[in-house]
Structures are given as structure tokens and as C-alpha cells.
C-alpha positions in Angstrom: 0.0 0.0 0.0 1.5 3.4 -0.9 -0.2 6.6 1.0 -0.2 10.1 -1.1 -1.6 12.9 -1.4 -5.1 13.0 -3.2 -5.7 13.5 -6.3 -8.6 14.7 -8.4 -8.7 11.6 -10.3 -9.3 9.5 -7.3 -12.6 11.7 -6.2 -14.7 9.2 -8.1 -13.2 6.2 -5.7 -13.5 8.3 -2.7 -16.9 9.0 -3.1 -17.8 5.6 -3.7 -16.3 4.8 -0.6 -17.7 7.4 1.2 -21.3 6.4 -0.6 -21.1 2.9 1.3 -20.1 4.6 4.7 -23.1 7.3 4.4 -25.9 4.0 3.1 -24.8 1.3 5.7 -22.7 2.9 8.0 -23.3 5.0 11.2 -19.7 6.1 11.4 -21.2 9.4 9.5 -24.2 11.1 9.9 -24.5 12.4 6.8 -27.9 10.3 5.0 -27.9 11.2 1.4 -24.1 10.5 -0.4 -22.6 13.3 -1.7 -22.2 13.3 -5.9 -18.8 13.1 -7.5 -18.9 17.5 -8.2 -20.2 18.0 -4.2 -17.0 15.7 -2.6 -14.5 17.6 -5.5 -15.7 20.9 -3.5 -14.9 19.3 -0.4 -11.9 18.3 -2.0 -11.2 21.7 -3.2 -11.9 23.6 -0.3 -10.0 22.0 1.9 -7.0 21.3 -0.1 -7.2 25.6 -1.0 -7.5 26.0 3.2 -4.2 24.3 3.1 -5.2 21.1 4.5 -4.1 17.5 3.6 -6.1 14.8 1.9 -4.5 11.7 1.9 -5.4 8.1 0.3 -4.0 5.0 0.8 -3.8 2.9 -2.9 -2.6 -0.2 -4.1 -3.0 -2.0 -7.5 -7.0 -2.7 -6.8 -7.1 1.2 -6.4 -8.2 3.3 -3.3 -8.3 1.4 -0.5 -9.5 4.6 1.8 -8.9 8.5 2.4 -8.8 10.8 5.0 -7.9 14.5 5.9 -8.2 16.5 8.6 -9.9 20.5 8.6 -10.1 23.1 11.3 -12.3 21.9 14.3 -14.1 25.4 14.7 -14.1 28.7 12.5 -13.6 31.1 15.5 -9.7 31.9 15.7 -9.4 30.3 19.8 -9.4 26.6 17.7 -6.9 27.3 14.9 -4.1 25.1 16.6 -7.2 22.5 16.6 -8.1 19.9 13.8 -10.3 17.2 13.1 -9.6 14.1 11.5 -11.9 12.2 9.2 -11.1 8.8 7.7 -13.2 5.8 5.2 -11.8 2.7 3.9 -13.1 0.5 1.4 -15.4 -2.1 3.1 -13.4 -5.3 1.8 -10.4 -4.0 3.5 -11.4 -2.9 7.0 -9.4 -4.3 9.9 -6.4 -4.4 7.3 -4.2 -1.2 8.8 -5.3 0.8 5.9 -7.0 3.6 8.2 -4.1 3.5 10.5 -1.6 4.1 8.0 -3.9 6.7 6.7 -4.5 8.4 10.1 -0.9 7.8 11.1 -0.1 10.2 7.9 -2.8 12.7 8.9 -0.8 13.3 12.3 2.7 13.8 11.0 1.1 16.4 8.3 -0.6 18.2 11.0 2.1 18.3 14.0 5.0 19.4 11.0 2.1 22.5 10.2 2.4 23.3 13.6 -1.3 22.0 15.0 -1.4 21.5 18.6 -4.5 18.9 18.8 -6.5 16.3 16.6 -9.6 15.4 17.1 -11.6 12.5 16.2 -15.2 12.7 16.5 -16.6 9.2 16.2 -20.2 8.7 14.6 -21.8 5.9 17.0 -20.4 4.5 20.8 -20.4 1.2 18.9 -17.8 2.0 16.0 -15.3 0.0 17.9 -13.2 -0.3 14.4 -12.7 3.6 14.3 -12.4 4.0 18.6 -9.6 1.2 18.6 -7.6 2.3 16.0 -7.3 5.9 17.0 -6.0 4.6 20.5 -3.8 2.9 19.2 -2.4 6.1 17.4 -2.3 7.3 21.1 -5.6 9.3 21.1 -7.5 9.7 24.6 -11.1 9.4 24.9 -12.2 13.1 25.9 -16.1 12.2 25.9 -19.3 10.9 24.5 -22.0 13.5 23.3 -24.8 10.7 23.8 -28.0 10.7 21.8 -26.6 13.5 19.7 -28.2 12.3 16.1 -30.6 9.9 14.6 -29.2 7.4 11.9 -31.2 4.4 10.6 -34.1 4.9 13.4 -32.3 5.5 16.5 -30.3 7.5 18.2 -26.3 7.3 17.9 -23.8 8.6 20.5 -20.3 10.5 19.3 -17.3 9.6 20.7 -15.0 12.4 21.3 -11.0 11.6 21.3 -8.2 13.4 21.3 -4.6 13.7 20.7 -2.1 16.1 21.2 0.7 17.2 18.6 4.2 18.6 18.7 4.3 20.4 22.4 0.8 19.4 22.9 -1.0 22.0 25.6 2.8 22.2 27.5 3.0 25.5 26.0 0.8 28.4 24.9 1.4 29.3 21.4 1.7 32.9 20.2 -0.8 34.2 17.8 1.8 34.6 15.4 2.7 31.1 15.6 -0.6 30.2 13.7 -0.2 26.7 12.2 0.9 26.6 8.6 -1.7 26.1 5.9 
């Protein structure tokens, strides 16, 4: 498996993956799939915001993506992102969102973010909660009963890691992260 930096000609694989996630999943709330044009604006957007998208690819294709965006618009959270990662459902439990997520951390802390977060769709996505511990992330909380998906109501699980100097040290505002 080889991880890189998306590309535009792997949107249509991404959002296929995505697709499955949205229709049988509860790891995203999200209930109608995005197109193909709507996840090349996500794309887009975040990529112009200076933010990496990453897939992981080997000779059957993508076998997942992830990125990570600000957390919150207002300035207090810009040493604070959120990661988001979707792997292809016949590779699950394969170290392919591990590796991806593993990437996503190393991006961030060399941009000079301070904190990930990782806000898990359902209590019961014990794929996405074990992985991200074992990338070191701390559960911070559970927002319980926080949506609705497929007729009932789904908890998020918050985690949380910190990067570089972590919360040892307050950063200057001139020390904004890099985008």
C-alpha cells in the first residue's frame, strides 16, 4: 500500500467509498451521499484551506482517504483539527485507516497543530475508537444521543490527541499553524 496525497482523479473512488459509509454505516451522519462534483468541492476547499487529503492505494485502487480540517471557524481553535477517515469495506481491519491516520498526524504536527480530534459517529464503531488509541488518542467524551441514523439515536465519541508540544506551551498568535 503506498499513501499520497489526493488527487482529483481519485474523487470518483472516494466517493464511492464514502457512498457505502453514508448507506450502511453509522460512522457518518451524513444520510444522502454526496455526488462526485459535491465531494470535488470538499476536496477543493479543503486542499485551497491548506489542509491535507491523503489516500492510501494499491494495485486494486483506493483502498481509503482521510484529511483532517479546522475543528471550529472562530480563531481560539486554529491550533485545533479534526480528522476524518473511510476505507473501502473489503479492507477494513487491514491497517489501511491506520496508516492513513498515522499520515494525517505527521502532516498536521509538521504544520504546527497542537490537537486532533476524532469525532466518532456511534459509541459502537469499535473499528474507528480502537484504532485511533492505538495512534495514542485519549477518549475526551461521549456527546450521547446526539443524532438519529437508521431509526435510532447514535452517540459520538470524542477523542483526542495532542501534537508537537501538545497543551505544555501556549502558542503565540503569530505562531498560527501553517496552511
Amino acid at each position: 500500500m503506498h499513501i499520497q496525497t489526493a488527487a482529483t482523479q481519485d474523487l470518483a473512488e472516494i466517493q464511492s467509498i464514502y457512498a457505502h459509509h453514508v448507506l450502511r454505516g453509522a460512522g457518518t451522519f451524513e444520510e444522502v451521499p454526496p455526488s462526485i462534483e459535491q465531494m470535488s468541492d470538499r476536496h477543493a476547499a479543503g486542499v485551497a484551506a491548506g489542509f491535507d487529503w491523503i489516500v492510501g492505494r494499491d494495485g486494486t485502487g483506493v483502498l481509503g482517504y482521510g484529511y483532517y480540517g479546522q475543528f471550529r471557524a472562530r480563531s481560539a481553535y486554529d491550533w485545533t483539527v479534526e480528522d476524518s477517515v473511510y476505507v473501502r469495506e473489503d479492507v477494513r481491519g487491514q491497517g489501511v485507516g491506520k496508516a492513513i491516520v498515522a499520515r494525517l498526524l505527521q502532516a498536521a504536527e509538521a504544520k504546527g497543530y497542537r490537537q486532533m480530534l476524532a469525532l466518532i459517529g456511534d459509541s459502537e464503531n469499535i473499528g474507528s475508537i480502537g484504532m485511533h488509541l492505538s495512534l495514542g488518542f485519549t477518549r475526551a467524551g461521549v456527546m450521547r444521543s446526539c443524532g438519529v441514523k437508521f431509526g435510532q439515536w447514535r452517540d459520538v465519541v470524542v477523542m483526542q490527541r495532542p501534537l508537537g508540544d501538545g497543551d505544555s506551551t501556549v502558542p503565540a498568535a503569530s505562531d498560527r499553524p501553517r496552511r
